[in-house]
DRENPA-3360 file (N, C-alpha, C; in nm, 2 decimals, always signed):
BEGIN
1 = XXXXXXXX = -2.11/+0.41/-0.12/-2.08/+0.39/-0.26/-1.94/+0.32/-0.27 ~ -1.97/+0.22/-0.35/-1.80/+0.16/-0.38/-1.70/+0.21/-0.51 ~ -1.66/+0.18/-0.49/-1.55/+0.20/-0.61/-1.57/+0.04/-0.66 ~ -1.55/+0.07/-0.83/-1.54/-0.05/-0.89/-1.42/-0.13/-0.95 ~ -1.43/-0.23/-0.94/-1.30/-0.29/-0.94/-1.18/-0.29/-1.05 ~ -1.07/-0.30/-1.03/-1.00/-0.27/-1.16/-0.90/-0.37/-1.20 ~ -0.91/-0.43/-1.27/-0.84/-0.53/-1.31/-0.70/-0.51/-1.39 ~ -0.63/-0.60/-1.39/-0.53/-0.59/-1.49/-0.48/-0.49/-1.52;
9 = XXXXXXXX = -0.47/-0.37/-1.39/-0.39/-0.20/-1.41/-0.23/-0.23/-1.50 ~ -0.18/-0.11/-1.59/-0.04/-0.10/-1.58/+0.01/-0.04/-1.47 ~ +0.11/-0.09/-1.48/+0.20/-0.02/-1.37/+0.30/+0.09/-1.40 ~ +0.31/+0.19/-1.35/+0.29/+0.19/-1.24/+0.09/+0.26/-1.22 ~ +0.07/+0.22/-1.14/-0.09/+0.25/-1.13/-0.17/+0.41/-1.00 ~ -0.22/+0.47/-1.13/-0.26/+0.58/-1.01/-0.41/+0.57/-1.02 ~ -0.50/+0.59/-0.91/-0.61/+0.61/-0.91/-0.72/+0.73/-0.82 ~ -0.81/+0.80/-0.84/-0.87/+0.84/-0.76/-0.97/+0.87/-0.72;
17 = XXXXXXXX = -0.96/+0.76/-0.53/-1.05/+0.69/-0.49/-1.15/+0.76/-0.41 ~ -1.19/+0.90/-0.43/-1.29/+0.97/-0.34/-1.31/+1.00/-0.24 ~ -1.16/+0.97/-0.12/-1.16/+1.00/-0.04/-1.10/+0.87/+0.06 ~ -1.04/+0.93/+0.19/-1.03/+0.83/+0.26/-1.07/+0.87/+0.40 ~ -1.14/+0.79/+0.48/-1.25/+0.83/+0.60/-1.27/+0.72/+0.68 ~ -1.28/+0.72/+0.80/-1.32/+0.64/+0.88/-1.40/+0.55/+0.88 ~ -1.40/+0.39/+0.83/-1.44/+0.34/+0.83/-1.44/+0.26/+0.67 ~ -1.36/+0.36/+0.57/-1.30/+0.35/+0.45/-1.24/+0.22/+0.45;
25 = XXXXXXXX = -1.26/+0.08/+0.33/-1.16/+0.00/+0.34/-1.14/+0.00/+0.17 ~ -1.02/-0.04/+0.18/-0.95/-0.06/+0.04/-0.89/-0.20/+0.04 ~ -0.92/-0.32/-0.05/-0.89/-0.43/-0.11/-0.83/-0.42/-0.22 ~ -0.65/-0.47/-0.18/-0.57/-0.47/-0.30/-0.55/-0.63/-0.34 ~ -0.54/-0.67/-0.44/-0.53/-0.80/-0.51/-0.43/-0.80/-0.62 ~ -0.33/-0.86/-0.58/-0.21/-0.87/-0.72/-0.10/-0.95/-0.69 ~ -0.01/-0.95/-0.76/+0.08/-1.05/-0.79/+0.24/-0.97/-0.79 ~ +0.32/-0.99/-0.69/+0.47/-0.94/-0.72/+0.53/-1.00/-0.80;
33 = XXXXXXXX = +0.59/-0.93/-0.91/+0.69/-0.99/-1.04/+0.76/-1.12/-0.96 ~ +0.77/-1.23/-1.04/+0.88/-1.33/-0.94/+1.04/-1.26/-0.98 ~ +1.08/-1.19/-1.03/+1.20/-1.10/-0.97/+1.20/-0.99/-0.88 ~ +1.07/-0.98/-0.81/+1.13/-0.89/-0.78/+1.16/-0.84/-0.66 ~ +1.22/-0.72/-0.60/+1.34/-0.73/-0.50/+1.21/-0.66/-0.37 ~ +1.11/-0.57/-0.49/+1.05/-0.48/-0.34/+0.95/-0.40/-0.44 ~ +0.84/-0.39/-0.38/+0.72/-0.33/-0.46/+0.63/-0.19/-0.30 ~ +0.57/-0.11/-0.39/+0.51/-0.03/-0.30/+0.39/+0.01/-0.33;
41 = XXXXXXXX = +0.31/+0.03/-0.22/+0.19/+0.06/-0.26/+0.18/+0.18/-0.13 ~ +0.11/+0.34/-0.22/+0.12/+0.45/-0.15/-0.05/+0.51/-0.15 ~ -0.12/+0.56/-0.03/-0.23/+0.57/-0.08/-0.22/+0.72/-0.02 ~ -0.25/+0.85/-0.13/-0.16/+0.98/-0.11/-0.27/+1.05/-0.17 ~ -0.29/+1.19/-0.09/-0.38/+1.23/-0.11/-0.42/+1.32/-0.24 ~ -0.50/+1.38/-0.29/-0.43/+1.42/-0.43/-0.37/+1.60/-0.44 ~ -0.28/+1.58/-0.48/-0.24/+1.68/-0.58/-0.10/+1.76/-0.48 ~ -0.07/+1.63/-0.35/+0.02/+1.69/-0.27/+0.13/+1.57/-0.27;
49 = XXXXXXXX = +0.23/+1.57/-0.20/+0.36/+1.49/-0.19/+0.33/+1.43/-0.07 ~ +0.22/+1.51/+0.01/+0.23/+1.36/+0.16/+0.17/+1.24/+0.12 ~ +0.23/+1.14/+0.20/+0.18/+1.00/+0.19/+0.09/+0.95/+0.28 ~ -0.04/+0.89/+0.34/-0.07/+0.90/+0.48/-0.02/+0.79/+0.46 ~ -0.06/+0.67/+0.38/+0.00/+0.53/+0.38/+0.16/+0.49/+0.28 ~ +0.21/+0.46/+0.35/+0.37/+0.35/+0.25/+0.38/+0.24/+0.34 ~ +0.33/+0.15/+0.18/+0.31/+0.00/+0.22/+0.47/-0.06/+0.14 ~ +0.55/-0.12/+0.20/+0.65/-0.15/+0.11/+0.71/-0.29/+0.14;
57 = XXXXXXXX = +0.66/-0.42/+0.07/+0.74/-0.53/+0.12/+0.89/-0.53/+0.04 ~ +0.96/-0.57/+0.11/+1.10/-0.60/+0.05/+1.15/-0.75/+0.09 ~ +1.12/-0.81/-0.04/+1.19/-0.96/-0.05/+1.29/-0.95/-0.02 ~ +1.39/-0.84/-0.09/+1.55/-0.87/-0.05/+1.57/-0.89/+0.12 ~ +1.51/-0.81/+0.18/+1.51/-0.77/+0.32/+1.46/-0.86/+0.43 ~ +1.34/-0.91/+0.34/+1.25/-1.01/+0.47/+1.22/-0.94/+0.53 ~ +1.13/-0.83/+0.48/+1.05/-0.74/+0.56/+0.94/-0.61/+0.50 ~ +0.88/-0.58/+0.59/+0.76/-0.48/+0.56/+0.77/-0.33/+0.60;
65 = XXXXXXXX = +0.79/-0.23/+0.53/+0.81/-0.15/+0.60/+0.68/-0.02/+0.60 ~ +0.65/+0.03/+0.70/+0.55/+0.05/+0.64/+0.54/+0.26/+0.74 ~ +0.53/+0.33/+0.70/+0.53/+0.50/+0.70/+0.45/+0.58/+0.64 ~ +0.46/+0.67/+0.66/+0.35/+0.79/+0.58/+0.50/+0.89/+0.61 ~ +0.49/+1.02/+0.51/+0.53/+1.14/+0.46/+0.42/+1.27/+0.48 ~ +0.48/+1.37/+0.56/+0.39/+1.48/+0.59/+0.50/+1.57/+0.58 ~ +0.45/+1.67/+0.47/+0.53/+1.79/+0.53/+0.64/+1.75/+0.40 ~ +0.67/+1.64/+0.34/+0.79/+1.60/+0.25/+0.88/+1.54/+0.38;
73 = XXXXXXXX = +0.86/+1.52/+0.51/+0.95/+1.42/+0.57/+0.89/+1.34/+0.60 ~ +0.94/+1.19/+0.57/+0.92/+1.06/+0.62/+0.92/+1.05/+0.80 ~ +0.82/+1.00/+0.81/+0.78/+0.99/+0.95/+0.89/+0.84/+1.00 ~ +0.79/+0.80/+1.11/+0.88/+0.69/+1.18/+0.83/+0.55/+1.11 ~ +0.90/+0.50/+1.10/+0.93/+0.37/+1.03/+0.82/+0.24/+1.14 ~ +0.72/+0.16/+1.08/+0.71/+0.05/+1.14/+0.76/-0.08/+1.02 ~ +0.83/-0.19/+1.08/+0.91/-0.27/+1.06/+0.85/-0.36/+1.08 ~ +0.82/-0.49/+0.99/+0.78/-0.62/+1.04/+0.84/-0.72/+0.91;
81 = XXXXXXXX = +0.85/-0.85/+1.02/+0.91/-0.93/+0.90/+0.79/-0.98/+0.79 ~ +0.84/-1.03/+0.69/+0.73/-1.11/+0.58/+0.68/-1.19/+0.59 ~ +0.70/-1.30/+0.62/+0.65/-1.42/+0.66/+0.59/-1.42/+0.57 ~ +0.48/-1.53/+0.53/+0.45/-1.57/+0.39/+0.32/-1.52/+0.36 ~ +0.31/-1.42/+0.37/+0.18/-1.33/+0.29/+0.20/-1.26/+0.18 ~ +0.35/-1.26/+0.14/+0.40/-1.20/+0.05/+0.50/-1.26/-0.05 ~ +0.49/-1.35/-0.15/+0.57/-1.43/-0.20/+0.60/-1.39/-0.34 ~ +0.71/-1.37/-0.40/+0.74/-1.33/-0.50/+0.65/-1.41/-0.62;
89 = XXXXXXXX = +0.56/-1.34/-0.70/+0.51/-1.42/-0.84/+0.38/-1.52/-0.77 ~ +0.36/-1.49/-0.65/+0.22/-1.55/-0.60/+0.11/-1.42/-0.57 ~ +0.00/-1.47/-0.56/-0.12/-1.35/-0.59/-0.15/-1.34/-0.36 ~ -0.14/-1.23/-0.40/-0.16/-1.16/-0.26/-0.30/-1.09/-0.25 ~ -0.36/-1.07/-0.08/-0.48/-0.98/-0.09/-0.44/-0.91/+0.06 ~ -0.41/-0.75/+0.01/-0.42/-0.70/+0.15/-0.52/-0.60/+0.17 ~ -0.59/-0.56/+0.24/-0.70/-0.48/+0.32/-0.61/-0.39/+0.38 ~ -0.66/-0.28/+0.37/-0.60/-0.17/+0.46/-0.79/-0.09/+0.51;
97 = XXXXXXXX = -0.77/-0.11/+0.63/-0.86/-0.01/+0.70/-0.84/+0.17/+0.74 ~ -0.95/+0.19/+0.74/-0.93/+0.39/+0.78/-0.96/+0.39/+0.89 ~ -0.89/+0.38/+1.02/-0.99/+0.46/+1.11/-0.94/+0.59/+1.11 ~ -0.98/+0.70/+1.21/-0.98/+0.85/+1.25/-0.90/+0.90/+1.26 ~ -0.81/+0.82/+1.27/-0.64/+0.92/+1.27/-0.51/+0.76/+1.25 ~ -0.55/+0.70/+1.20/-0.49/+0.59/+1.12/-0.54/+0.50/+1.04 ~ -0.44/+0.41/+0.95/-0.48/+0.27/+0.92/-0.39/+0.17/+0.94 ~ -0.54/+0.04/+0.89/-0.46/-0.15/+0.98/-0.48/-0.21/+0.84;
% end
């Protein structure tokens, strides 16, 4: 069963998606403000503080940072630069996959 699509959310935007599972994929489609410095997208389970996913590009930085939160501690950091998948005020599409004990 899919989830249906959602257009034109405010921000900040919460939703809930039924689950996240192995073989789960989620298509995000939007646009970073052309000011802006760093935007995040967290996909958290509900009704708790852990994060499994923190997707976080930072323009200022020229980079992607990307973590989950268990427990209320921030785990380890993966780091990548931006390169141009991510342009301030241009429309982006990222995919995030579930496998079994992570996501790509």
């Amino acid at each position: 069963m899919s989830q249906p699509s959602i257009v034109n959310p405010v921000v900040p935007f919460t939703e809930h998606v039924n689950g996240m599972f192995p073989g789960r994929t989620f298509t995000i489609v939007g646009t970073a403000m052309p000011n802006a410095n760093r935007f995040y997208i967290n996909l958290q389970p509900h009704g708790g503080s852990d994060i499994a996913m923190h997707f976080n590009p930072r323009f200022d930085q020229n980079k992607i940072v990307l973590n989950n939160r268990e427990g209320g501690v921030w785990k380890n950091e993966e780091i990548h630069l931006l390169g141009s998948s991510f342009v301030r005020g241009k429309l982006f599409k990222l995919i995030i996959f579930c496998w079994e004990d992570s996501m790509e």
